[in-house]
Structures are given as structure tokens and as C-alpha cells.
N, C-alpha and C positions, 0 to 999 in steps of 0.2 A: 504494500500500500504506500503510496504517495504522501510527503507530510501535506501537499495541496487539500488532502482527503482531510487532517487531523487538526492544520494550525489555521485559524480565522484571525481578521480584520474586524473590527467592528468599531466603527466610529465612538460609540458609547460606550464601550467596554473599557475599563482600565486604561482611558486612552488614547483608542486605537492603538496602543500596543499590538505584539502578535500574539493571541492564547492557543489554548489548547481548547476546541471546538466544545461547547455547551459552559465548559470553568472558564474562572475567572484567574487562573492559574496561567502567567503570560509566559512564552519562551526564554526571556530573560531570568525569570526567578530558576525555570530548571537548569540553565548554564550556569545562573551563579551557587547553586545547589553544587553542580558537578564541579565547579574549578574549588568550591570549597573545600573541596576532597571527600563530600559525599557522594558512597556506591549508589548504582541504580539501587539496590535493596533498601539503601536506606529511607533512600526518598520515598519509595513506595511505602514503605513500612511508615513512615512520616503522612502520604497523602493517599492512604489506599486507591482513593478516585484515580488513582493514575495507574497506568500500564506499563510495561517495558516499551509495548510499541511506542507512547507516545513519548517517552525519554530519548528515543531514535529517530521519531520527528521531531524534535528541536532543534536535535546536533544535523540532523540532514536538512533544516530549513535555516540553520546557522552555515554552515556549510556553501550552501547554494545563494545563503546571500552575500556571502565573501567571495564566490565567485562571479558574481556579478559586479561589484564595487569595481569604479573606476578611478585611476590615481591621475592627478592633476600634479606634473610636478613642473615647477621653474620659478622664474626670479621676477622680484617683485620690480 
């Protein structure tokens, strides 16, 4: 499954942050979850609401928008 299928936009939401489809739980909270040094286990064990799959669409919609960013580099 596609995180397109998992991670919404919603102007009203937290936001428009990016969440995870029906929570209020946005992409950002699960990366700073993960760089904090917690396992997917833990988080789950933290947010039952959550899945593995959706800890994998974060990092795959984290992913895919760094692969999109464009770098402007030069002198002012």
C-alpha cells in the first residue's frame, strides 16, 4: 500500500500538517518518535491506534518528500 492511501492533508487538521488518515497523529510526531530512539514497538505500545504499516508510511512519505525538494544554491 501507498503512504498516498495512509497520510492526508486536511486544511483543518493540526494544521494542514501531514496525519495519518482519520488521527490527529501528524507525520512529524512519528519521525520525531523515531529519531528519538523510539522502536516501532514502542510507539505502538504508546499509540495502539497505530500500525506498523503506518510507521512505514511516514518514513516512505518522509522519504519521497526529500526526494522531491529542490536546492537553490548561489550568491546573494
Amino acid at each position: 500500500m501507498s503512504y498516498r492511501n495512509i497520510i492526508t492533508i486536511e486544511p483543518g487538521k493540526r494544521g494542514g500538517k501531514p496525519c495519518i488518515r482519520r488521527m490527529r497523529i501528524t507525520v512529524y510526531d512519528v519521525l520525531g518518535w523515531l529519531a528519538a530512539g523510539m522502536s516501532h514497538g514502542e510507539i505502538i505500545d504508546d499509540f495502539p491506534e497505530l500500525m506498523e504499516l503506518y510507521i512505514r508510511a511516514c518514513l516512505e512519505f518522509a522519504a519521497d518528500r526529500e526526494r522531491c525538494l529542490i536546492a537553490v544554491v548561489g550568491g546573494v
